[in-house]
DSSP file (Angstrom, degrees, kcal/mol; ACC not computed):
  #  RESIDUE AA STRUCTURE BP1 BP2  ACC     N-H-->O    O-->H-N    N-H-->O    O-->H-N    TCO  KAPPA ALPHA  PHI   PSI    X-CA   Y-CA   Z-CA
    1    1 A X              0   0    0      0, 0.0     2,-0.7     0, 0.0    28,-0.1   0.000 360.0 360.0 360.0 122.5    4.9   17.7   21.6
    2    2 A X        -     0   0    0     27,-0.0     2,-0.5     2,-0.0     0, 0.0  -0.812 360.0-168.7-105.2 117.3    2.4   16.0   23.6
    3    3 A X        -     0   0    0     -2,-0.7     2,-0.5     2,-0.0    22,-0.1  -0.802  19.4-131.3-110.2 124.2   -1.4   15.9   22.9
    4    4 A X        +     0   0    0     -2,-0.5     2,-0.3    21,-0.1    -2,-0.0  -0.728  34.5 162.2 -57.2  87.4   -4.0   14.6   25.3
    5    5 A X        -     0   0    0     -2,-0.5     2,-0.1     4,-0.0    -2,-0.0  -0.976  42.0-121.5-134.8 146.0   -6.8   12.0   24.0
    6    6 A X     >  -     0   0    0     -2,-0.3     4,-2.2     1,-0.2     5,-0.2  -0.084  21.2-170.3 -82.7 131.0   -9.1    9.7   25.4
    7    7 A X  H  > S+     0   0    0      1,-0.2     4,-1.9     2,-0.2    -1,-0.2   0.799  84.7  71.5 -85.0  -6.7   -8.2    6.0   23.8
    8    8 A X  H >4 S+     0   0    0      2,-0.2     3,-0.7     3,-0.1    -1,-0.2   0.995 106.6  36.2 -40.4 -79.2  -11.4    4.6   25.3
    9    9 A X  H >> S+     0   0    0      1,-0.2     3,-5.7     2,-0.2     4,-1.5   0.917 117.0  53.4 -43.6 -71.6  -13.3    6.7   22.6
   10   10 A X  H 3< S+     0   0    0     -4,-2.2    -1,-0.2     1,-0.3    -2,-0.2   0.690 107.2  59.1  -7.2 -61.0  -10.4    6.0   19.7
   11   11 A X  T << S+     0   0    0     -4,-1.9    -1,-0.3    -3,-0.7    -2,-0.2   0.237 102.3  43.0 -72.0 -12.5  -11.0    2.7   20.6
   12   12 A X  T <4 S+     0   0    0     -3,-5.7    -1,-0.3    -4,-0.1    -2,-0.2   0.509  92.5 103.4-113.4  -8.5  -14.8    2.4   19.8
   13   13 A X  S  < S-     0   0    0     -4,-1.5     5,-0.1    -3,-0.1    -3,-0.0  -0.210  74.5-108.9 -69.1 155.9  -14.5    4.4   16.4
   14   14 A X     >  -     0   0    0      1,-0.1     4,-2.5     4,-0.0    -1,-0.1   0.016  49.2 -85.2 -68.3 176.1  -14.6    2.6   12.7
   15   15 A X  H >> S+     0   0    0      2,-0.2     4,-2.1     1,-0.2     3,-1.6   0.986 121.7  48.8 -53.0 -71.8  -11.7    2.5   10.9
   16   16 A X  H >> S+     0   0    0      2,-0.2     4,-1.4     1,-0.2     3,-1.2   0.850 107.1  53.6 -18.7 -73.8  -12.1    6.3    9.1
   17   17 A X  H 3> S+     0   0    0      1,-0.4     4,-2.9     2,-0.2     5,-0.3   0.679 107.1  54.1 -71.0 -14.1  -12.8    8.3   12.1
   18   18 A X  H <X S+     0   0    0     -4,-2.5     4,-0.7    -3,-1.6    -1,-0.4   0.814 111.0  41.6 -90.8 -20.0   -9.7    6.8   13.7
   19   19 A X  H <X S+     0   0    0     -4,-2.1     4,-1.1    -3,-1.2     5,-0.3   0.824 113.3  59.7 -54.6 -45.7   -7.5    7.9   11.0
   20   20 A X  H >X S+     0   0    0     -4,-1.4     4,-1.6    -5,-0.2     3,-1.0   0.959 110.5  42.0 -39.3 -69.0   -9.7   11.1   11.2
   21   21 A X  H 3X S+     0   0    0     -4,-2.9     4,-1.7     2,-0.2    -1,-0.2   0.665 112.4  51.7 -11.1 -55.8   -8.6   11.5   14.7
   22   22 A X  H 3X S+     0   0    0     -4,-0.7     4,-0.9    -5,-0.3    -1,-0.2   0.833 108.1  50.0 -54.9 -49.0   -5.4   10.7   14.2
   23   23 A X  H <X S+     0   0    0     -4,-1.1     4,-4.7    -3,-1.0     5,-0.3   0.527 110.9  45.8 -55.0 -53.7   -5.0   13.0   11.7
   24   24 A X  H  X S+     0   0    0     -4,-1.6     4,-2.1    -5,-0.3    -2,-0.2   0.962 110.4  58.3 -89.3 -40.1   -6.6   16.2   13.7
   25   25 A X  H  X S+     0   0    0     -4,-1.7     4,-1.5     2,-0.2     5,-0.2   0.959 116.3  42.3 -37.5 -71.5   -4.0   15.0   17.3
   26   26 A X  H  X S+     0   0    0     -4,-0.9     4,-2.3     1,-0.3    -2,-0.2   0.826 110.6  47.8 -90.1 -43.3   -1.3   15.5   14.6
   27   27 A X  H  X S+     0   0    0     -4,-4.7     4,-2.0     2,-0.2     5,-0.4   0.939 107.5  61.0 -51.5 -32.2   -2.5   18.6   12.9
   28   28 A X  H  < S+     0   0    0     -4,-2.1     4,-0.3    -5,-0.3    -2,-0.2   0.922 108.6  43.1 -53.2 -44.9   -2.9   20.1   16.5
   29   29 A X  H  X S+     0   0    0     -4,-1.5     4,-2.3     2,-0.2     3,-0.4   0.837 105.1  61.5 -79.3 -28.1    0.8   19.7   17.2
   30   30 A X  H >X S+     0   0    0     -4,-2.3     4,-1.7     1,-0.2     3,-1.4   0.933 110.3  43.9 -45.3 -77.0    1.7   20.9   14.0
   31   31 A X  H 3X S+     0   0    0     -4,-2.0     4,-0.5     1,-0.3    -1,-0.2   0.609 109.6  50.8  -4.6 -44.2    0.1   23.9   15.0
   32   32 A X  H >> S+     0   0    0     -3,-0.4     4,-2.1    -5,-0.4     3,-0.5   0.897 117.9  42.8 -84.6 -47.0    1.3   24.1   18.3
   33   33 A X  H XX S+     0   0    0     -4,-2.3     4,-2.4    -3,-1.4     3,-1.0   0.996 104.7  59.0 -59.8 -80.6    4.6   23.7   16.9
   34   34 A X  H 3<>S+     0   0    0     -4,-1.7     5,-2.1     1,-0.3    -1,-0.3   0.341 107.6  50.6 -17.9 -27.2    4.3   25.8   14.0
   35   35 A X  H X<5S+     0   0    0     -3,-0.5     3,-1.3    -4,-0.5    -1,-0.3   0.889 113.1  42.4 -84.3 -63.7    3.5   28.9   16.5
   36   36 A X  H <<5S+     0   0    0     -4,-2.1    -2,-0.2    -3,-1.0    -3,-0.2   0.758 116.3  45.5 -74.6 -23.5    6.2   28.5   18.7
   37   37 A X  T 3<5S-     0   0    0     -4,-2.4    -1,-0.3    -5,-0.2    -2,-0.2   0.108 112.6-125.7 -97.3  23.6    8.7   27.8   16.0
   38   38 A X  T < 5 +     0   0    0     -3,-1.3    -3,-0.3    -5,-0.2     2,-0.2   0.742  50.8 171.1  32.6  45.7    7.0   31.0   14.1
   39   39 A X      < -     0   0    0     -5,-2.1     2,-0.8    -6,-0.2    -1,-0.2  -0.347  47.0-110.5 -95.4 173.3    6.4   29.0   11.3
   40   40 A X        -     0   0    0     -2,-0.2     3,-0.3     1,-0.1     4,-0.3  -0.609  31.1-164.4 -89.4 117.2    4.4   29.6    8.1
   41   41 A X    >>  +     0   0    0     -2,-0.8     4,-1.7     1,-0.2     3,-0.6   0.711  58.0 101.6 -51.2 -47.2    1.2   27.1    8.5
   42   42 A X  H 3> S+     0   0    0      1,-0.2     4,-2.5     2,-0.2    -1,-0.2   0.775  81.5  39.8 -20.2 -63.9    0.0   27.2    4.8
   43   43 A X  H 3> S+     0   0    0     -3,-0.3     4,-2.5     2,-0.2    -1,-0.2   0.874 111.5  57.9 -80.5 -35.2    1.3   24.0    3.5
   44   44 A X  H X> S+     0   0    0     -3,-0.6     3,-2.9    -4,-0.3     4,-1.7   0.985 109.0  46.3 -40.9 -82.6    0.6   22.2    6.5
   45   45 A X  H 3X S+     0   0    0     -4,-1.7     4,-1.4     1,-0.3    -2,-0.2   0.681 110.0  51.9 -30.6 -44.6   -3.0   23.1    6.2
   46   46 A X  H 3X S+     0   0    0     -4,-2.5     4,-2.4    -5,-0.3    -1,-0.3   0.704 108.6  46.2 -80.2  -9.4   -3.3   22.4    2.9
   47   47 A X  H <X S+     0   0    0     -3,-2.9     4,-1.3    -4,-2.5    -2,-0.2   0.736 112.8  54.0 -90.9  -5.6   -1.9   19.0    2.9
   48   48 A X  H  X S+     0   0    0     -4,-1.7     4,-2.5    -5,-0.2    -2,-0.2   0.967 110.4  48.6 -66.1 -41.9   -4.1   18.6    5.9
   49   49 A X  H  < S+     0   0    0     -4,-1.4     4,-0.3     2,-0.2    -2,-0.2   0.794 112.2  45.7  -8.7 -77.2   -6.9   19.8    3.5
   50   50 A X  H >X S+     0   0    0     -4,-2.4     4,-1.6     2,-0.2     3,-0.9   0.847 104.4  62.2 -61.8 -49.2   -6.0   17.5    0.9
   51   51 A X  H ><>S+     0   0    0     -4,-1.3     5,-1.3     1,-0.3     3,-0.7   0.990 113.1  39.3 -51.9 -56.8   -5.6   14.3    3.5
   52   52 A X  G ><5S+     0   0    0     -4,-2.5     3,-0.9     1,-0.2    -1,-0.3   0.707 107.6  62.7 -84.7   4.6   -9.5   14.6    4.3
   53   53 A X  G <45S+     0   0    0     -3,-0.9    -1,-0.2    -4,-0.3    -2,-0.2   0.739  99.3  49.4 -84.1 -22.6  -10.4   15.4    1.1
   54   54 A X  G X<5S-     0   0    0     -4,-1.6     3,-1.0    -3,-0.7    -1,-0.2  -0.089 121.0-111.3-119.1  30.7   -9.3   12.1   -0.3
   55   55 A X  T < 5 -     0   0    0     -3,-0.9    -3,-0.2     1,-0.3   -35,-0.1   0.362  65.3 -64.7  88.9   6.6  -11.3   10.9    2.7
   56   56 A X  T 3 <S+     0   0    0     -5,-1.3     2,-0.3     1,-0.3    -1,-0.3   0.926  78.9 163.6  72.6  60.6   -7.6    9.6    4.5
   57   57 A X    <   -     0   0    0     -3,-1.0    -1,-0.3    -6,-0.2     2,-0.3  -0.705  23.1-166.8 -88.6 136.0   -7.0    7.1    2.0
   58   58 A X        +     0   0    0     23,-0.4    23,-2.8    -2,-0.3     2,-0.4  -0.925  37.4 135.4-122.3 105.3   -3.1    6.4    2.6
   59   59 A X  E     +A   80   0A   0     -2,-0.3     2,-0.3    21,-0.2    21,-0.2  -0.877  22.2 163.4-169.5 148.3   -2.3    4.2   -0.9
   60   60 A X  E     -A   79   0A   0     19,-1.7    19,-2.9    -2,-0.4     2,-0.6  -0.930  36.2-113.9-152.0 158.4    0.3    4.1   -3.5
   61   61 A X  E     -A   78   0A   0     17,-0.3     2,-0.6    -2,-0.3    17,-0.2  -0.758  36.3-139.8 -95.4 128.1    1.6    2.0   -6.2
   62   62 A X  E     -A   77   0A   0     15,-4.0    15,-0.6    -2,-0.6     2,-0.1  -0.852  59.7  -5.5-112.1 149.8    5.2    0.6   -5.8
   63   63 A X  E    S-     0   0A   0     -2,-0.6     2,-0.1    13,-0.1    13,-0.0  -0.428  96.4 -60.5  80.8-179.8    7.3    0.4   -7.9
   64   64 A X  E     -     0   0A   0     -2,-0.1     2,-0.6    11,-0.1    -2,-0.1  -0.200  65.0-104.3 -90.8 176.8    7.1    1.2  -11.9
   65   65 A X  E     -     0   0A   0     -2,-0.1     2,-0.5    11,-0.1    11,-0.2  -0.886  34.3-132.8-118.2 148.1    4.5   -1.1  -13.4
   66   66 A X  E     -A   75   0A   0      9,-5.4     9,-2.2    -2,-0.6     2,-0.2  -0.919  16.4-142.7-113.5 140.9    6.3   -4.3  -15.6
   67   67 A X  E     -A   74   0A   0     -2,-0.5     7,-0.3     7,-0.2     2,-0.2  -0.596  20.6-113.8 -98.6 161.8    4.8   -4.7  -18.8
   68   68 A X    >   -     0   0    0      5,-0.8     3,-1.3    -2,-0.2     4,-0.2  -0.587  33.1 -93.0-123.8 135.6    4.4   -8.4  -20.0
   69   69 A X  T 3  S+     0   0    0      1,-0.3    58,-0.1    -2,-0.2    59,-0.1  -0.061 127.7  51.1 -74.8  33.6    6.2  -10.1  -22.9
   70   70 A X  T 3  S-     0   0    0     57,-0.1    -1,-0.3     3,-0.1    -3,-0.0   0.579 105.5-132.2 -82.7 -64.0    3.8   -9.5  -25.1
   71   71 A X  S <  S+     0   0    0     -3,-1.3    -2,-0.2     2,-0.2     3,-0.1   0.722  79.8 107.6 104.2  38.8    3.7   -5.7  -24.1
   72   72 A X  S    S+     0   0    0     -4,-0.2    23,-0.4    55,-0.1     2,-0.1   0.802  76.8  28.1 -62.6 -63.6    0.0   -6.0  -23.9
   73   73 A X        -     0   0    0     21,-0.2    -5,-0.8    54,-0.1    21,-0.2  -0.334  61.7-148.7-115.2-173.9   -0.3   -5.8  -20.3
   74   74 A X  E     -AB  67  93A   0     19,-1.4    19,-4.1    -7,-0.3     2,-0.3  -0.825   9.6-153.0-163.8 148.0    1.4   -4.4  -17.1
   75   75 A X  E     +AB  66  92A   0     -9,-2.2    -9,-5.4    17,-0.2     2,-0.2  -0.965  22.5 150.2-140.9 124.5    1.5   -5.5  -13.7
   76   76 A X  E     - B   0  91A   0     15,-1.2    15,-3.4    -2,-0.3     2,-0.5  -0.925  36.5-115.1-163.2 164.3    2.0   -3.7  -10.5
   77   77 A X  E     -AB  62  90A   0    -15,-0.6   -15,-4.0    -2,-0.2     2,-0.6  -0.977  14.8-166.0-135.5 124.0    1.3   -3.6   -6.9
   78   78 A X  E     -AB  61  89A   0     11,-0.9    11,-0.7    -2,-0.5   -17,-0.3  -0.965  14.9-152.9-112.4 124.2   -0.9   -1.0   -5.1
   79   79 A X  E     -AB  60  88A   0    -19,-2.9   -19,-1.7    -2,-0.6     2,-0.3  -0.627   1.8-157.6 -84.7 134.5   -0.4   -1.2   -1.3
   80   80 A X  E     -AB  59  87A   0      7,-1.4     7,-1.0   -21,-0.2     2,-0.6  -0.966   6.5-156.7-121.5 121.5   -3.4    0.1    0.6
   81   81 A X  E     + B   0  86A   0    -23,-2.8   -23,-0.4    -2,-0.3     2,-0.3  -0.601  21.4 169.0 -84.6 132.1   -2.3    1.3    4.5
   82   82 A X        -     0   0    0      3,-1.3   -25,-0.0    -2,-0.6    28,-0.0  -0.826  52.7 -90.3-128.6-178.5   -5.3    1.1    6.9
   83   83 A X  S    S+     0   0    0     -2,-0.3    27,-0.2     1,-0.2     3,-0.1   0.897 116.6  25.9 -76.5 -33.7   -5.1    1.5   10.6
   84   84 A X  S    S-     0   0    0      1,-0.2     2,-0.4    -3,-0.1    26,-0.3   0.693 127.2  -3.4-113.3  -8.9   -4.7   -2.4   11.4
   85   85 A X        -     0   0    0     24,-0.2    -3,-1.3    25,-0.1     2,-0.4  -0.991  62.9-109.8-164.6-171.8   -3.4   -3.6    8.8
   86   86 A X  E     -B   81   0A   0     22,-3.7     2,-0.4    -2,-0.4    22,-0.3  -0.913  22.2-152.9-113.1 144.9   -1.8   -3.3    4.6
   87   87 A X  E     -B   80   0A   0     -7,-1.0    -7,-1.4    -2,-0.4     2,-0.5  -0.986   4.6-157.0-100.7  91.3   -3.5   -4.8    1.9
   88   88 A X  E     -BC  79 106A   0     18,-3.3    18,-0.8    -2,-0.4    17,-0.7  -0.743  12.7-168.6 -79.0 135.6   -1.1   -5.7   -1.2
   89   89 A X  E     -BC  78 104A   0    -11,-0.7   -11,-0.9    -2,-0.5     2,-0.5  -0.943  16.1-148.0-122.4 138.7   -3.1   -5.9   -4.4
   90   90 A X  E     -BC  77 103A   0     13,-2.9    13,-2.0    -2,-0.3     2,-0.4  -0.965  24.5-172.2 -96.0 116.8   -1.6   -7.5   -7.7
   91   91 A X  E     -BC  76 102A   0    -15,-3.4   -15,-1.2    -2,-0.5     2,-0.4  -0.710  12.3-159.0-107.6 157.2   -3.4   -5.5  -10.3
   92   92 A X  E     -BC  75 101A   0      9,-3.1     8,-3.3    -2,-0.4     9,-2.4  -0.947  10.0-162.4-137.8 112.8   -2.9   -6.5  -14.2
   93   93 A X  E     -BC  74  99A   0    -19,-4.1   -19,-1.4    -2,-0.4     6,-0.3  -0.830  13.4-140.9 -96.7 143.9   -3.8   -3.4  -17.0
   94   94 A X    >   -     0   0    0      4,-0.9     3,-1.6    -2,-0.3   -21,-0.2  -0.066  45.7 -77.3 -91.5-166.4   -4.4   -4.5  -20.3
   95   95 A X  T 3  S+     0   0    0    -23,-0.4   -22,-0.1     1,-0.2    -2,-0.0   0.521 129.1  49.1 -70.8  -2.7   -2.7   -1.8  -23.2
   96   96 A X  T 3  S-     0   0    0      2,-0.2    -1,-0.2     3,-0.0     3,-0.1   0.035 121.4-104.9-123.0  33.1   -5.6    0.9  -22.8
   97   97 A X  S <  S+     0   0    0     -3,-1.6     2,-0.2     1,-0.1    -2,-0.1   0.720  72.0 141.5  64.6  16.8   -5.4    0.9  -19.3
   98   98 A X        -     0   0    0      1,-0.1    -4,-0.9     2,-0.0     2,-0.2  -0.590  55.0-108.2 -78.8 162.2   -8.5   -1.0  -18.4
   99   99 A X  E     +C   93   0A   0     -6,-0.3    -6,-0.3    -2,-0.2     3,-0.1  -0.606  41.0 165.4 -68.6 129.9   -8.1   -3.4  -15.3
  100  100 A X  E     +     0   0A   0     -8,-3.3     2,-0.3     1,-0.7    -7,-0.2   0.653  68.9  22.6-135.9 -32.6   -8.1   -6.8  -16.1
  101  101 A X  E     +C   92   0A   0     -9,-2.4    -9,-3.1    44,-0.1    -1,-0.7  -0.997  52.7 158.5-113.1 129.7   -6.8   -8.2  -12.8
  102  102 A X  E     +C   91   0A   0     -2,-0.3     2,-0.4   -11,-0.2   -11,-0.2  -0.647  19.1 158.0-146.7 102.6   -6.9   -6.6   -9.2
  103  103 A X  E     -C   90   0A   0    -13,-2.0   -13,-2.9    -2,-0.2     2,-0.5  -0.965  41.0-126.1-124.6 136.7   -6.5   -9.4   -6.4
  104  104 A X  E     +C   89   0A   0     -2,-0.4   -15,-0.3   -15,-0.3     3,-0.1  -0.852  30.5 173.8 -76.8  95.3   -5.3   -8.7   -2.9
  105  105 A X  E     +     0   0A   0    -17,-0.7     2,-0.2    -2,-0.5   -16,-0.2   0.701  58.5  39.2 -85.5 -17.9   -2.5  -11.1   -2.2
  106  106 A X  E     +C   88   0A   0    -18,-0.8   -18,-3.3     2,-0.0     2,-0.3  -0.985  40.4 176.5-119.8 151.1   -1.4   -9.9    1.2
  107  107 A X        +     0   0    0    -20,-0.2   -20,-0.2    -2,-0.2     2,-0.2  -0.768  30.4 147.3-128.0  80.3   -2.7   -8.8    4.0
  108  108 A X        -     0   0    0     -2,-0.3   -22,-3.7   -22,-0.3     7,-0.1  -0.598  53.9 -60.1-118.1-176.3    0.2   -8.0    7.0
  109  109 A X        -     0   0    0    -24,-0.2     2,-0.7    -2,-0.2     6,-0.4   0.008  52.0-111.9 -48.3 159.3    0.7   -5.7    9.7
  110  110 A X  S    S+     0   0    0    -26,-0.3     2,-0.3   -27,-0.2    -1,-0.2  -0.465  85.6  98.4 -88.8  63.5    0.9   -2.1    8.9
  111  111 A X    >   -     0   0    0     -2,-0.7     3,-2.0   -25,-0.0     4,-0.2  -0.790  66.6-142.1-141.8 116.0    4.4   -1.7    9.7
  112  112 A X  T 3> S+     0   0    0     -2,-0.3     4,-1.3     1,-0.3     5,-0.1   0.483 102.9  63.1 -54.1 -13.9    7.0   -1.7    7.1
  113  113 A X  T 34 S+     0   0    0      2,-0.2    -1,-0.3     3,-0.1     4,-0.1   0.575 115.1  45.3 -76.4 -10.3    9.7   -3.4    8.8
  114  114 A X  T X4 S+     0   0    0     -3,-2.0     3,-1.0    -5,-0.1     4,-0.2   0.806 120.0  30.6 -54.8 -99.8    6.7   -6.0    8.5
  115  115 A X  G >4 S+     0   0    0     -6,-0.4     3,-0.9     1,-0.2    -2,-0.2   0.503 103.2  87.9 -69.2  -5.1    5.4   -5.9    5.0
  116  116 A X  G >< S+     0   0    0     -4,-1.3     3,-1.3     1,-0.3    -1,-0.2   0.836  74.5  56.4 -25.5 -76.6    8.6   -5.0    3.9
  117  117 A X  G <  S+     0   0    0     -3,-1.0    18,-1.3     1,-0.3    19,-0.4   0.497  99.9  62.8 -71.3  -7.4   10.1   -8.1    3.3
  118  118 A X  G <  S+     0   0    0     -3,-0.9     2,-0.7    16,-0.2    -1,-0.3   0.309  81.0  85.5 -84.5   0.8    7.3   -9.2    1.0
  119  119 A X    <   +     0   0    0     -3,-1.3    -1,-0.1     1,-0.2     3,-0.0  -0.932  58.1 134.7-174.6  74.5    8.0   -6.3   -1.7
  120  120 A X        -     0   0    0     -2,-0.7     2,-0.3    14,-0.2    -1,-0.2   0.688  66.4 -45.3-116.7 -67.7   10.7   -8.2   -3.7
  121  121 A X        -     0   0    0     -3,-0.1     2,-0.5    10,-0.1    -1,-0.1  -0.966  49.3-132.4 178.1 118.8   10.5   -8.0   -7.2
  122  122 A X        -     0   0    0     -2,-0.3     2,-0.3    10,-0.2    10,-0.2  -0.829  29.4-172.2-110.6 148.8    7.4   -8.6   -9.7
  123  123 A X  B     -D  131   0B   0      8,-1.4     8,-1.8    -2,-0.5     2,-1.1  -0.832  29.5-135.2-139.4 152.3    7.8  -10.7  -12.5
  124  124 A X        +     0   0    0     -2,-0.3     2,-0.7     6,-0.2     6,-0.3  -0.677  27.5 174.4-104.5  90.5    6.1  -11.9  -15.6
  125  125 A X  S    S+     0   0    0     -2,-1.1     2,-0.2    36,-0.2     5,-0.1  -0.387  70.9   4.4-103.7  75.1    6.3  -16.0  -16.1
  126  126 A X  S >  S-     0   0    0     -2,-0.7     3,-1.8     3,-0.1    -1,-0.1  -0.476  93.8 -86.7 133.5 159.6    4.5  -16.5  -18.6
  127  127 A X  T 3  S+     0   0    0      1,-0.3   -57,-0.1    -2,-0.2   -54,-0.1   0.861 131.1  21.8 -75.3 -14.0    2.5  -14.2  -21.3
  128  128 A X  T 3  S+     0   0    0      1,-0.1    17,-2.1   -59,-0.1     2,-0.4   0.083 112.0  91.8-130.3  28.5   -0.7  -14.1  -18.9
  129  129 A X  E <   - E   0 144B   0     -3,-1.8     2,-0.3    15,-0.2    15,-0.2  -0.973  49.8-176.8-130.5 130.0    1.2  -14.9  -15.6
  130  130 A X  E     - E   0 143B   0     13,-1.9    13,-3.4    -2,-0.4     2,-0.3  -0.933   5.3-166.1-146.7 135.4    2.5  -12.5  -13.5
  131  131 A X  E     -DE 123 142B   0     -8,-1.8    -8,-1.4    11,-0.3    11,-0.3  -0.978  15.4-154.0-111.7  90.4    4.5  -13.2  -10.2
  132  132 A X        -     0   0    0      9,-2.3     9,-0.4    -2,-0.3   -10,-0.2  -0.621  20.6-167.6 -70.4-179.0    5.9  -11.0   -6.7
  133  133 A X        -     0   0    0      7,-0.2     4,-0.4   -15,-0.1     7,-0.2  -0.616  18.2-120.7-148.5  70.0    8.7  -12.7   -5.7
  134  134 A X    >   -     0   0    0      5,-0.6     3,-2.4   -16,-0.2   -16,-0.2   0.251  28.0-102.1 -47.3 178.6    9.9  -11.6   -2.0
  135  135 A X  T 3  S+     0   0    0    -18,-1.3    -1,-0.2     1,-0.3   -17,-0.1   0.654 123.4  46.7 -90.9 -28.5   13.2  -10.1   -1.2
  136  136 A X  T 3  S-     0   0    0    -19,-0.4    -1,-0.3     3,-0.0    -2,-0.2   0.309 102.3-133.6-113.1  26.8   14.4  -13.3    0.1
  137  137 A X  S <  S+     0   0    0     -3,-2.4    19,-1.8    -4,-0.4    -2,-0.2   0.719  79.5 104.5  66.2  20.1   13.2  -15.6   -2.7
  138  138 A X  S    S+     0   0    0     17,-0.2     2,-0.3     1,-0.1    -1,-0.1   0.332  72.1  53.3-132.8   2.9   11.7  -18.1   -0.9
  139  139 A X        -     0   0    0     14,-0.2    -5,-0.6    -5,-0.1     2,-0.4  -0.975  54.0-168.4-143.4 139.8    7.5  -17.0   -1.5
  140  140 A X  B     -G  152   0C   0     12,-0.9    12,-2.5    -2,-0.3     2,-0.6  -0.982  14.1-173.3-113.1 115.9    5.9  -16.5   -4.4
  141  141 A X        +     0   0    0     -2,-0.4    -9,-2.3    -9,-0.4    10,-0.2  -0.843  28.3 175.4-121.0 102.2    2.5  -15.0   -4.6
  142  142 A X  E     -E  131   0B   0     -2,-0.6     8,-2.0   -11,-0.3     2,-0.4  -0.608  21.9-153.4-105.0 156.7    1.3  -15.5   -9.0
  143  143 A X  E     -EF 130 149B   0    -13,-3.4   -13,-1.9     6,-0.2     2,-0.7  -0.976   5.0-166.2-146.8 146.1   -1.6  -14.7  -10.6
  144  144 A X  E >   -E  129   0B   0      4,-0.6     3,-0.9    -2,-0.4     2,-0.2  -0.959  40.8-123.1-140.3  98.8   -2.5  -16.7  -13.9
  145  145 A X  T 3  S+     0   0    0    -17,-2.1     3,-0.1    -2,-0.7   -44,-0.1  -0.545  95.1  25.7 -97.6 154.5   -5.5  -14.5  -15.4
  146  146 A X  T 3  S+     0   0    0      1,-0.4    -1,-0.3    -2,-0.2     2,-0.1  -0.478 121.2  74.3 -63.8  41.1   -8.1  -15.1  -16.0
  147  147 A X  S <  S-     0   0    0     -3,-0.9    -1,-0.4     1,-0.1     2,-0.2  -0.053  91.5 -74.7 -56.8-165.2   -7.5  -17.8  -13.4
  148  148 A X        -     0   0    0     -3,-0.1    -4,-0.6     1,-0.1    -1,-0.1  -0.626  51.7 -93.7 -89.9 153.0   -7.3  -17.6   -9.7
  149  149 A X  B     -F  143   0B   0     -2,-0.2     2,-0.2    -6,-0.1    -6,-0.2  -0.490  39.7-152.2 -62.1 143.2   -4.2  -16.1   -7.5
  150  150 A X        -     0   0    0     -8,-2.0     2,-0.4     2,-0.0    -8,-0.2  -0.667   9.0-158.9 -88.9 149.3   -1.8  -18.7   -6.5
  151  151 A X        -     0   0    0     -2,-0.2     2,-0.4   -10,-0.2   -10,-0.2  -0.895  14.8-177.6-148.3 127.4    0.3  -18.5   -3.4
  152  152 A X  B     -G  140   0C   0    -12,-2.5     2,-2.1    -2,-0.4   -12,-0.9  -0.870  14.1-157.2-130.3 106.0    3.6  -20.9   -3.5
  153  153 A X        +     0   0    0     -2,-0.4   -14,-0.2   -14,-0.2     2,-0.2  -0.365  43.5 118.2 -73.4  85.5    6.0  -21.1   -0.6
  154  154 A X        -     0   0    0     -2,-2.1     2,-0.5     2,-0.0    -2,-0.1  -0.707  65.9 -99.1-140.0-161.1    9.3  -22.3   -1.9
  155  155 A X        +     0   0    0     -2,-0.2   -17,-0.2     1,-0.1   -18,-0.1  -0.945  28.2 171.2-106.0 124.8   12.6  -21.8   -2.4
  156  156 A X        +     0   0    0    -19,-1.8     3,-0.5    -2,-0.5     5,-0.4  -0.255  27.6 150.6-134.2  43.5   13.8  -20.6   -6.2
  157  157 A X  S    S+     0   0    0      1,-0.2     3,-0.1     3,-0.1    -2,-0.1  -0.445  80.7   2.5 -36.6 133.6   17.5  -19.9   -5.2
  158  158 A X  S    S+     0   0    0     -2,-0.2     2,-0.3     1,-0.2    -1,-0.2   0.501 119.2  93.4  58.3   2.1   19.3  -20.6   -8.4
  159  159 A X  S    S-     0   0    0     -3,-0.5     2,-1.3     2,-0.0    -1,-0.2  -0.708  80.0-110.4-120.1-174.5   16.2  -21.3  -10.4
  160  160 A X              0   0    0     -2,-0.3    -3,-0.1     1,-0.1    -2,-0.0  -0.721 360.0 360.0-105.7  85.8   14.1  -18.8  -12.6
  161  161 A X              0   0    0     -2,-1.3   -36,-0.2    -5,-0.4    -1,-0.1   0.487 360.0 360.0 -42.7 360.0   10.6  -18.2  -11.0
């Protein structure tokens, strides 16, 4: 299904209204679809509903959060999608769920075949140091709270990050 819109305009809007946009093109063929394929619209609508209601925030936590060998804390990474790029955050909760760390350690294209490879496997080394480790082992991005984030390109084949 093909929907007509002018990218001149797209093109001058802030970040929001082009997600808005985006958003209302693809409900319009839902629609369109949905008619001709006689289908029931409801749920569509309402997750369209729900999508501006949470203002077209696209962001999720990956993964389970790893708690630290204390148990104290927990450590996790909340990806935020925006229209030109993802934002990876390493956030660190203490045991009552307060925040104690939330630093953005990448910033790549917004397409997972992209950010992807960064998204290996988070790790605690050390009782207030917390680690990603990408898929091919070879980047580290740590953050050693209440320091500052570290970002270490190396290779930890056969050693313990």
């Amino acid at each position: 299904m093909q929907t007509e819109f002018c990218y001149s305009v797209f093109a001058q809007l802030d970040e929001y209204d082009k997600k808005k946009m985006s958003l209302c093109l693809l409900m319009s063929g839902i629609r369109q679809v949905a008619l001709n394929q006689n289908w029931d619209i409801d749920q569509f609508e309402l997750t369209y509903a729900k999508i501006l209601e949470a203002e077209c925030k696209n962001e999720w936590v990956w993964k389970k959060p790893v708690k630290s060998p204390d148990r104290r804390d927990k450590a996790y990474l909340l990806l935020q999608h925006e229209v030109k790029q993802i934002d990876i955050s390493l956030i660190v909760c203490g045991k009552d769920g307060d925040e104690i760390v939330n630093k953005k350690i990448i910033s790549e294209e917004p397409d997972e075949w992209v950010y992807d490879q960064h998204l290996g496997e988070i790790k605690w080394v050390g009782d207030k140091k917390v680690a990603l480790i990408n898929k091919k082992k070879d980047r580290i991005w740590s953050v050693n709270y209440p320091e500052c984030i570290t970002q270490t390109p190396q290779t930890t084949e056969g050693k313990e990050a």
